[in-house]
LUMTORPA-500353 format. One record per atom (N, C-alpha, C): z negated, y negated, x. Coordinates in pm, whole numbers, plus 32768, in hexadecimal, padded with zeros to 4 digits. Each point is the difference from the previous one (the first is absolute). Example, Ala and Ser with C-alpha at 12.3 -4.5 7.8 and 13.67 -1.06 7.14 Angstrom:
! LUMTORPA-500353
7CF482398527 80007F897FA7 80007F88805A 80487F977FDD 7FFA7F898052 7FB77F937FB3 
END
This chain:
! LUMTORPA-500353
6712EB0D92FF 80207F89804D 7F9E7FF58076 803C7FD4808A 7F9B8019804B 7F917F5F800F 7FCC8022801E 7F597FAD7FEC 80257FA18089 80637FEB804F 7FF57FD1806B 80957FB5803B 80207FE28047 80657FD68065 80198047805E 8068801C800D 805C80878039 805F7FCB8061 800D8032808E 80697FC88044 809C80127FC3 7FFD80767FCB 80857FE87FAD 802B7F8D7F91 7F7D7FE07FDD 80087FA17F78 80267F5B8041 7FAD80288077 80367F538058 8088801F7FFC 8052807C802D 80778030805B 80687FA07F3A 7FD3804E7FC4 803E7FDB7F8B 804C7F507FB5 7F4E7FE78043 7FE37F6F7FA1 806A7FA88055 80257FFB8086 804F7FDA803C 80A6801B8004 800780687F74 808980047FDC 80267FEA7F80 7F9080447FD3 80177FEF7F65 7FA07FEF7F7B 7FA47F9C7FC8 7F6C7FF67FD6 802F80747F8E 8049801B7FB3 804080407F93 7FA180A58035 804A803B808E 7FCF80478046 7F7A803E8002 7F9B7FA28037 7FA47FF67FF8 7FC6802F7F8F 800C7F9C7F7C 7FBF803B7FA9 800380B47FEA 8078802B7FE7 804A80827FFA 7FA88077803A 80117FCB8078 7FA280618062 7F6E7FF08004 7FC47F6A7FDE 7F8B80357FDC 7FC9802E7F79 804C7FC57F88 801380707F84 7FFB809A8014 80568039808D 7FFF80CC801E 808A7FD87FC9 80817FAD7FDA 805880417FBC 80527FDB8083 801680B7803D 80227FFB8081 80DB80167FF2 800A7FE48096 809B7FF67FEE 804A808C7FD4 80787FE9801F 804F80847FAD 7FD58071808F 7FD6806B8033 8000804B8057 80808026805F 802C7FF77F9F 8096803F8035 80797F728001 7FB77F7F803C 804D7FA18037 8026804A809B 80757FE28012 801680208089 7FB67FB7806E 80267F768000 7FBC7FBA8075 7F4E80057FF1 7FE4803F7F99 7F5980277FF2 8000806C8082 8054807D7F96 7FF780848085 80497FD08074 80437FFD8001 80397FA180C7 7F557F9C8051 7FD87FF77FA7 7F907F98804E 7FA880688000 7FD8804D7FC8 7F82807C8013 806980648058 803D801D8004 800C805D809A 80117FC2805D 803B7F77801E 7FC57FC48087 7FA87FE38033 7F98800D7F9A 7F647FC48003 7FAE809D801D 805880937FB1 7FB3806E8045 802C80188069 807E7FDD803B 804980348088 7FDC7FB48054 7FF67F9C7FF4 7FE07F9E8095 7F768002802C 8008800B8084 7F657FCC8032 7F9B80837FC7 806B80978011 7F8880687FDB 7F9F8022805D 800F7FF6807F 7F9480298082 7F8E7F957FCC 7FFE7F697FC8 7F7F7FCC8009 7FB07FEF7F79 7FB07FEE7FE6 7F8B80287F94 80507F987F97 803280337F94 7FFD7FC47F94 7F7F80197F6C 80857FA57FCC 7F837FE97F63 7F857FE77FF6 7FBB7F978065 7F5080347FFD 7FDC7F6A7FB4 7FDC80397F81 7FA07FB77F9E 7F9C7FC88004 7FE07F658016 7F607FD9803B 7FFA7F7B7F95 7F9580147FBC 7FB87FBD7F98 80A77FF37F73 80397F847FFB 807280137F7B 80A380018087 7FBD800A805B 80807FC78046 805080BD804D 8065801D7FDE 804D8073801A 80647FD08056 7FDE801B80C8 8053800D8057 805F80658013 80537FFB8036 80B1803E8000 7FAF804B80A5 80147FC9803F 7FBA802A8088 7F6F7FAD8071 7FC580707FFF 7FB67F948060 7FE9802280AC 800E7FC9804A 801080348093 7F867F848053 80088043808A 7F857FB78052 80997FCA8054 7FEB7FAA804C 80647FCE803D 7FDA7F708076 7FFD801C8076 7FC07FBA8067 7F5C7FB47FE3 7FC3806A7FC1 7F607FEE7FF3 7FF67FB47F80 804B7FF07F87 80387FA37FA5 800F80A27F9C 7FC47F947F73 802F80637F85 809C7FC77FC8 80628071801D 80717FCF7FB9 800D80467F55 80157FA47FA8 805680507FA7 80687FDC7FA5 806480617FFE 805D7FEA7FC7 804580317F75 806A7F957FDB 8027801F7F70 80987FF1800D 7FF780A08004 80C58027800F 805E7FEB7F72 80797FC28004 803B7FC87FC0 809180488017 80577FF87F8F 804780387FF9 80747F8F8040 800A7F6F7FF3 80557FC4804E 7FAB7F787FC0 80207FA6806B 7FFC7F5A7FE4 80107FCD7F9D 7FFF80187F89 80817FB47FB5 7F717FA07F91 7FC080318032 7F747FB67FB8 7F937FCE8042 80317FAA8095 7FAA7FD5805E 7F857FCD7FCD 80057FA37F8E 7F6C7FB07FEA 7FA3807A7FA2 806380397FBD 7FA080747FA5 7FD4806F80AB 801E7FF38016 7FAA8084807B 7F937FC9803A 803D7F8B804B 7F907F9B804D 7F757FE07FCD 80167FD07F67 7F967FE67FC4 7FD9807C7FB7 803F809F7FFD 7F9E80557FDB 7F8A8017807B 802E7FEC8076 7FCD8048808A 7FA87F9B8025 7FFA7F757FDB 7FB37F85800F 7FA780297FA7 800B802D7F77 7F8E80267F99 7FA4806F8033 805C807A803F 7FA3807C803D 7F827FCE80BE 80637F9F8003 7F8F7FE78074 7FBB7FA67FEA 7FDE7FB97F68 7FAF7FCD7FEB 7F93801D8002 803E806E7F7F 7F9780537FE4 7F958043805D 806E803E805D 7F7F802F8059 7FD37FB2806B 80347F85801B 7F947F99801D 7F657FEB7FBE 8023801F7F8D 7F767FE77F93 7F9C807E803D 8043807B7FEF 7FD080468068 7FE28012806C 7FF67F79804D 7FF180208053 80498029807E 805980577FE0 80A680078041 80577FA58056 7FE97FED8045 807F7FBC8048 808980538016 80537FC57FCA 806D807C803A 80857F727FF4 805B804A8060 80A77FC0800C 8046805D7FA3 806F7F8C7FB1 8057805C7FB5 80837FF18045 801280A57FC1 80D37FD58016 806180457F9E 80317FB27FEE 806880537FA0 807A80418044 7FE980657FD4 807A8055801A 8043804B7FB7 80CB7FC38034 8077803A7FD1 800480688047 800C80867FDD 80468077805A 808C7FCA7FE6 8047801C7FA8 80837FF77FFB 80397F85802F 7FC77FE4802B 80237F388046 800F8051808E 7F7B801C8038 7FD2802D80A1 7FCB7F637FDD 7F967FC17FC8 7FD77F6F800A 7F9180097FCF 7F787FA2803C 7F9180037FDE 80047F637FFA 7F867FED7FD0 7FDE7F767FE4 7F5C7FCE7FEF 7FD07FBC8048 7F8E800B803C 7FB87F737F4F 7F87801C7FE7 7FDD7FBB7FA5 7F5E7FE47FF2 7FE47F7E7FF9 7F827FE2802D 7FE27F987F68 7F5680017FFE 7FDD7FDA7FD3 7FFF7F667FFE 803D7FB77FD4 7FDF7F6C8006 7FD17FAC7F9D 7FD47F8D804B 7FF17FA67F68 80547FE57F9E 806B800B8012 80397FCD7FA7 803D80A47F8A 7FEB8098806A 802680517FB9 7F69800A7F71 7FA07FDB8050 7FA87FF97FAF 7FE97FE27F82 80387F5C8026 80117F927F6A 807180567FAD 807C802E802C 804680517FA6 7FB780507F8F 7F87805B8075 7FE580597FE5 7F687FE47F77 7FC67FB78025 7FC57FD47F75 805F7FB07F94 80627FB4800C 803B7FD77F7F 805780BE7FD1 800F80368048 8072805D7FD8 7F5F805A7F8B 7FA88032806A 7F8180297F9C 7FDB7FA97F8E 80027F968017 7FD87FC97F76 804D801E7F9F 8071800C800B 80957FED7F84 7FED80887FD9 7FD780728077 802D80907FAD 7F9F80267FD4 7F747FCB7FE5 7FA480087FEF 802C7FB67F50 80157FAC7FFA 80377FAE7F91 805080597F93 8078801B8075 806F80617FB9 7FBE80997FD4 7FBD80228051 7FC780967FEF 7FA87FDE7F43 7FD17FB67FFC 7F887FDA7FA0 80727FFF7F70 80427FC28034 808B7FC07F6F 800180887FA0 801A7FC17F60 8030807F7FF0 805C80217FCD 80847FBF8032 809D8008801A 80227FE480A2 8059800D800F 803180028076 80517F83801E 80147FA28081 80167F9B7FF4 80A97FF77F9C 802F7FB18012 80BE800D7FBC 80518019806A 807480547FEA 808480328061 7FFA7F798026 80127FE08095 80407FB28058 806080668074 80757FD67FF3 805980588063 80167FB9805F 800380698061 7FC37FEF808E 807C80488050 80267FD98097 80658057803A 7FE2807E804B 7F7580287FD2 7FEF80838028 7FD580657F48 803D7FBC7FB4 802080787F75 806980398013 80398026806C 806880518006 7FE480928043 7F677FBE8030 7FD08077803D 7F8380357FD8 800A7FF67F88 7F7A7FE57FBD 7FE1809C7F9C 7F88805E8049 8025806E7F7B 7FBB7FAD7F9A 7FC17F9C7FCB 7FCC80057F87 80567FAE7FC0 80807FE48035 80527FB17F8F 8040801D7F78 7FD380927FE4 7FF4801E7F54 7FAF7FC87FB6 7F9C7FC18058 7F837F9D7FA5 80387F5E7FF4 804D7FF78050 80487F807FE4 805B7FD07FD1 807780707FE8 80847FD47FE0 7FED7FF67F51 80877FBF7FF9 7FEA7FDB7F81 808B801B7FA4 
END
């Protein structure tokens, strides 16, 4: 179980707390969900000319680029369909490296859209962003997982063998 808070685990807690636990338990999704693999080759195909994957302290960027004297970085997405789960993963990663020290602009980016989406740190992503840490911090600790609540994104869900009933 990891010892920490994970931008994915924010990405989660904002869809599904059930989730959360799961993944920070290691009991990872089925591999061979489709919309899993559809989202990892848009994420290796897009945006190959600029520096991806670069790992700094718990926080794992998609890309990071310099951009009018400004650190940009970004977190490519396979489509919209989870605006507040992206926003507030990319609000969590430039927190982080605020703490560091870091200043940087985020953006999220759809290849398959042709759409970016520019995402900044605010107060109020903030306050999200400590109640959302506190809970998975909570949930991570539990030692069951919260109860099935169905949600209108279990349809797209690989871990819904852990839920159905």
């Amino acid at each position: 179980m990891p010892d920490h808070v994970t931008g994915t685990l924010i990405w989660y807690w904002f869809i599904c707390k059930r989730e959360v636990w799961l993944m920070a338990h290691e009991l990872n999704p089925r591999e061979d969900f489709e919309k899993l693999q559809l989202g990892r080759l848009v994420h290796e195909e897009a945006y190959r000319r600029d520096t991806k994957e670069v790992v700094i302290g718990n926080v794992r960027l998609d890309l990071i680029r310099e951009k009018e004297g400004r650190i940009l970085v970004g977190e490519v997405k396979k489509s919209n369909s989870f605006v507040e789960p992206e926003i507030m993963q990319l609000a969590f990663y430039l927190r982080e490296l605020r703490k560091l020290g870091i200043e940087a602009d985020g953006q999220l980016m759809f290849p398959t859209e042709r759409r970016k989406l520019s995402v900044e740190l605010t107060r109020e992503n903030e306050q999200k962003l400590d109640t959302a840490i506190a809970e998975i911090e909570r949930i991570m600790s539990a030692q069951r997982p919260p109860p099935f609540e169905r949600n209108h994104f279990c349809s797209q869900c690989a871990y819904l063998e852990f839920c159905a009933s």
